[in-house]
C-alpha positions in Angstrom: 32.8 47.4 -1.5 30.6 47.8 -4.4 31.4 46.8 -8.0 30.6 49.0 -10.5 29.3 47.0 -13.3 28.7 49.1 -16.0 32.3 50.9 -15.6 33.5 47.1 -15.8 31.4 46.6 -19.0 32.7 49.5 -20.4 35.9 49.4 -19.9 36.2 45.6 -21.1 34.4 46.5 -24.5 37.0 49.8 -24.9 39.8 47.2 -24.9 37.8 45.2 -27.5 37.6 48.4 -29.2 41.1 49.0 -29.4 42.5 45.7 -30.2 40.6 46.1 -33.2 41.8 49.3 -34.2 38.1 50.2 -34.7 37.9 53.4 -32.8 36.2 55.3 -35.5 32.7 56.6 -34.5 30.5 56.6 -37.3 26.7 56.8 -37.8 24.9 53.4 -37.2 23.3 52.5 -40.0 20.6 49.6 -38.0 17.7 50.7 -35.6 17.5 50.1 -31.8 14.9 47.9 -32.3 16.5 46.0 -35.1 19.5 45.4 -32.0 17.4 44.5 -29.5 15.5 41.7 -31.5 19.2 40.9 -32.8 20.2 40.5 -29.4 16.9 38.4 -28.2 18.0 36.2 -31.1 21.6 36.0 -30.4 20.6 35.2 -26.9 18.4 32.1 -27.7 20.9 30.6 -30.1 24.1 32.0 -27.8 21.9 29.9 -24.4 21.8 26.7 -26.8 25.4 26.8 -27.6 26.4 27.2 -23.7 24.1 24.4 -22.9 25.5 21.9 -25.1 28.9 22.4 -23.7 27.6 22.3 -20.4 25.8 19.1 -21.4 29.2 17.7 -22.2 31.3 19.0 -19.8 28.9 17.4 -17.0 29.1 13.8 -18.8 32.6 14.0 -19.1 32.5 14.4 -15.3 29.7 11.7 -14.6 26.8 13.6 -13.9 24.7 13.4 -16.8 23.8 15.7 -19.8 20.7 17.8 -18.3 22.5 18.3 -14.7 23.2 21.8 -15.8 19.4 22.5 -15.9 18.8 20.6 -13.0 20.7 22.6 -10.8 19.7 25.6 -12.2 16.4 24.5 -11.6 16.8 23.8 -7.7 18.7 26.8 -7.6 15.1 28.4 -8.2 13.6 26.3 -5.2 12.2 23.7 -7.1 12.6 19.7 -6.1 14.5 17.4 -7.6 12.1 15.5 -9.9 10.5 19.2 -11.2 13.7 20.9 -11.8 14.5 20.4 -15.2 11.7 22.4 -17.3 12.1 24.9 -15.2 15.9 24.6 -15.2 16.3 25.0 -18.6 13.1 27.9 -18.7 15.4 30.4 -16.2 18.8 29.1 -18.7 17.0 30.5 -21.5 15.4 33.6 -20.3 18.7 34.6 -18.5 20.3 34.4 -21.6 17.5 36.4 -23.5 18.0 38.9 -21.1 22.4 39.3 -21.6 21.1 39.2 -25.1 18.8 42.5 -25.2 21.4 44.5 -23.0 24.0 43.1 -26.0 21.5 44.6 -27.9 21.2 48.0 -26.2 24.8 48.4 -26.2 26.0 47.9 -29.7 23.4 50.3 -30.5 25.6 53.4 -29.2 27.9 55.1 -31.4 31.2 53.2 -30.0 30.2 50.1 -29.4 27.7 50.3 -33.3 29.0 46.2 -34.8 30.4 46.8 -38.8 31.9 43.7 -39.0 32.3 39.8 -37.4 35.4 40.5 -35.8 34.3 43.1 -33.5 30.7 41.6 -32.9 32.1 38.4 -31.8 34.5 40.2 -29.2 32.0 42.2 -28.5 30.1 39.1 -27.9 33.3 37.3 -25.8 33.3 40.3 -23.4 29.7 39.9 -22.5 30.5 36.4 -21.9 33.0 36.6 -19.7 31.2 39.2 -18.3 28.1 37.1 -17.1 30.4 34.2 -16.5 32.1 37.0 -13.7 28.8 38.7 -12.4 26.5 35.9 -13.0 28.1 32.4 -12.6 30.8 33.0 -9.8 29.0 34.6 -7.4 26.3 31.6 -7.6 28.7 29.0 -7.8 30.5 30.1 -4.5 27.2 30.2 -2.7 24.6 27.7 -3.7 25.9 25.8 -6.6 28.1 23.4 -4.5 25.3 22.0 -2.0 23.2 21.3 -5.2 25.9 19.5 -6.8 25.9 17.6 -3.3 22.5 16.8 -3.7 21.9 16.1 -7.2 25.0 13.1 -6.2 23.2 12.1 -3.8 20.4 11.9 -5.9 21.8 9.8 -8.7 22.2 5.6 -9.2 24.1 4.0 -6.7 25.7 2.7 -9.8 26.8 5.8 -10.9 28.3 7.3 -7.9 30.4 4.2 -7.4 31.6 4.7 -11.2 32.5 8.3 -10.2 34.2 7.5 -6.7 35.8 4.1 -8.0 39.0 4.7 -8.1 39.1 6.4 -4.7 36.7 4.1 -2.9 38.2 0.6 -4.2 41.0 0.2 -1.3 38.2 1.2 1.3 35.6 -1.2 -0.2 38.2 -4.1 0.3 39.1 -2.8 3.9 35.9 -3.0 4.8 34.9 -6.4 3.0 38.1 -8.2 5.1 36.8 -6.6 7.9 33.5 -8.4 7.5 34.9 -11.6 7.2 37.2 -11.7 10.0 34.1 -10.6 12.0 31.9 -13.5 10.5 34.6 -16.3 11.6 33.1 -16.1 14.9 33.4 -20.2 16.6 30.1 -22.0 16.9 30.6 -22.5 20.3 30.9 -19.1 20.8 27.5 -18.3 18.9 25.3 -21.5 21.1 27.2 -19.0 24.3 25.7 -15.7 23.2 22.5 -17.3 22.5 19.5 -14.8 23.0 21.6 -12.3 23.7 23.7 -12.4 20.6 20.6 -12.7 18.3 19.6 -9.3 19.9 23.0 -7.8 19.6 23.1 -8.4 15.7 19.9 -5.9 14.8 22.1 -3.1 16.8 24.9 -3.9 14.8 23.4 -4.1 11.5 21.7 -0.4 12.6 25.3 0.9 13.2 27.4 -1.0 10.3 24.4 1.1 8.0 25.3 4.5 9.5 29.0 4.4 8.8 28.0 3.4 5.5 26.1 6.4 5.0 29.1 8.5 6.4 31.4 7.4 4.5 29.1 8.0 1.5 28.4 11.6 2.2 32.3 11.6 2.7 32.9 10.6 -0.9 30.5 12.9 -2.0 32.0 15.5 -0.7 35.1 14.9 -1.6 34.7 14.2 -5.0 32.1 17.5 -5.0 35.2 19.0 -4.6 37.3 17.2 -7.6 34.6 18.0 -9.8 34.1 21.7 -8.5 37.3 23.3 -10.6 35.9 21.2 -13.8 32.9 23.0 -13.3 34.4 26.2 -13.2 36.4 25.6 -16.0 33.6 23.8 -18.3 31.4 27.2 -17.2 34.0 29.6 -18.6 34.2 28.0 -21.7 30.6 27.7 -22.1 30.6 31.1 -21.8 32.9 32.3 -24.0 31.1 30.0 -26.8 27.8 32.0 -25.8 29.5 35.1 -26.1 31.0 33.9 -29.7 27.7 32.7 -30.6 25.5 35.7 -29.4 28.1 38.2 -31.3 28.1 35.7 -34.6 24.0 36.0 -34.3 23.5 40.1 -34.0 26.2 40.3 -36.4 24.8 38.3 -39.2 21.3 40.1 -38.6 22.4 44.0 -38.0 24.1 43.3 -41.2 21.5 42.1 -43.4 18.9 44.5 -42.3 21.8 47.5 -42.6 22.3 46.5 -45.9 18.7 46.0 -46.4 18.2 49.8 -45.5 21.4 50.9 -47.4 19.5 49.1 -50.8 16.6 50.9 -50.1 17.8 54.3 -50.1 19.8 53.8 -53.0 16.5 53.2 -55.0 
């Protein structure tokens, strides 16, 4: 089933449109290429927004400030240790590019900004928007993995800080499990002789590999603790882009409309 995008668009800013009783379709008064550059702006400044509540939302959660960038940077197929210029580089030019269609649409007669309550809508709707076309379909696909792997990725310090609480009665399972199982009788050790000193590489080997399990189980259970938070941190972030991006081309179409209506008064 395909979507159609650009009735979705539409129909989202129509509804923006009528909540604010702006219906009236009047002669725009700022060229197209006063809109785009508007919207290239808005889209810088609405990408720095969204990344410093991303920034925060991933602390909050324990993965650290520039995780937002680093997934979007493996996302583009780069490793671990290079992905966060590049990260932040597809962030920014993904958002320049929801800014210059922004831009392109506010510059038809319906959809022409005259004031901040209809360019911030305006700029909601495209949020939420991009949040829909844009961020879910990635974040039901690839994002989770990443988030798996940027985990696995971090201090062992940190993941235990983050899995604490769910790991604790495990941790002390295991530890009395490792002292009962070092009681073991002297006699019983001189008995085993060679044959015990070869049996304890094997066991050290297979005591290492359910550790590792039961890592990538944590992991993946608090992958999917954190996953909703994500979601919900991304929709915000959104949203503030969108407020930001319509703030931006608002303040600029504007100045440059009243700019233009100065000079033909003179």
């Amino acid at each position: 089933m395909e979507i159609d995008l650009e009735s979705i668009w539409k129909n989202l800013f129509n509804n923006v449109l009528l909540i604010g009783g702006t219906m009236t379709v009047e002669p725009i008064l700022y060229p197209k290429k006063v809109a785009l550059g508007a919207g290239i702006v808005g889209g810088i400044a609405g990408g720095a927004v969204m990344y410093g509540v991303m920034s925060i939302v991933m602390t909050q959660i324990g993965m650290g400030a520039n995780c937002f960038a680093i997934i979007m940077g493996l996302i583009t197929g780069q490793s671990y240790e290079n992905a966060l210029g590049p990260g932040i580089t597809a962030h920014f030019l993904t958002s320049i590019a929801i800014g210059v269609a922004f831009g392109a649409i506010i510059t038809t007669k319906k959809f022409q900004i005259r004031g901040f309550g209809k360019g911030i809508g305006l700029g909601v709707a495209t949020g939420i928007i991009a949040f829909a076309v844009i961020f879910l379909p990635i974040a039901m696909t690839v994002l989770p993995p990443h988030v798996m792997d940027i985990m696995k990725m971090m201090p062992m310090g940190n993941i235990q800080g983050n899995m604490q609480a769910g790991s604790m009665n495990e941790q002390s399972s295991m530890q009395e499990n490792s002292m009962n199982k070092g009681e073991m009788n002297t006699s019983e050790m001189n008995k085993q002789g060679t044959a015990g000193g070869t049996a304890m590489p094997e066991k050290s080997a297979m005591d290492e590999k359910m550790k590792m399990e039961q890592m990538d189980k944590m992991i993946t259970d608090e992958t999917q603790k954190m996953f909703p938070l994500i979601l919900a941190g991304a929709l915000v972030s959104h949203i503030a882009f969108g407020a930001a991006l319509g703030a931006v081309v608002t303040s600029i179409v504007r100045k440059k409309e009243k700019d233009l209506h100065s000079k033909n008064l003179q």
